[in-house]
N, C-alpha and C positions, 0 to 999 in steps of 0.2 A: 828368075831371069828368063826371059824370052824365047834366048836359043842354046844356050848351054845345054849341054845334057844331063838331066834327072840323075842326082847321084854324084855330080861333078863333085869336087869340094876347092873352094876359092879363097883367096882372101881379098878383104875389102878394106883398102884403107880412105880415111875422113881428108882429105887435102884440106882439109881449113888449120885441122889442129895435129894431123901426122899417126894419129891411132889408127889401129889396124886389129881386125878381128877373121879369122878360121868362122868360114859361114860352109855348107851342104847343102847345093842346088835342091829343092823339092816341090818347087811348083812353078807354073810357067805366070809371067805377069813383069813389072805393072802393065796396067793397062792405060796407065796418064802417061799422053805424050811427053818426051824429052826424059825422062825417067828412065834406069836404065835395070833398077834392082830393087825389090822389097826387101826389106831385113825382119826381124821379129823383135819383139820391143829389146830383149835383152840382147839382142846384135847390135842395134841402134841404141842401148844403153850405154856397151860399151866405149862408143863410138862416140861418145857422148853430143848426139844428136836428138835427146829426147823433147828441146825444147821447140825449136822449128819443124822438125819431123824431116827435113830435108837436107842434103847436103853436098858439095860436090865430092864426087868418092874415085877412086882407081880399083877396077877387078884385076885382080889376076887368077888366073884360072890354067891348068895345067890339063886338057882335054885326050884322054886318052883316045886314038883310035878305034874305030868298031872291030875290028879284026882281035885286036888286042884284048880290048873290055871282054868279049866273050872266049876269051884262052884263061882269064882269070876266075867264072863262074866252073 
């Protein structure tokens, strides 16, 4: 994801067909316009998105504080 932060952990669900999959922010991208998130094939497996490669999806994402993230290291 683009702006998330490294280590977030989300989930992503398929709005076409309602699955939803537990993904872990770890690299910043895509970088094609309107695009919002890369998966890795078995995220977009589950998601069953492997045949377009695309799809319209919902993140949710629960972004801890900076304050906070480093009380927990």
């Amino acid at each position: 994801h683009p702006t998330l932060p490294l280590g977030t952990k989300a989930t992503v669900r398929n709005l076409e067909n309602g699955t939803s999959v537990d993904v872990k922010i770890n690299d910043r991208g895509p970088y094609v316009k309107g695009r919002d998130i890369d998966l890795s094939k078995g995220a977009a497996k589950e998601l069953g998105m492997t045949k377009g490669g695309v799809a319209p999806v919902k993140i949710e994402a629960e972004v801890i504080p900076a304050e906070k993230s480093a009380e927990k290291k």
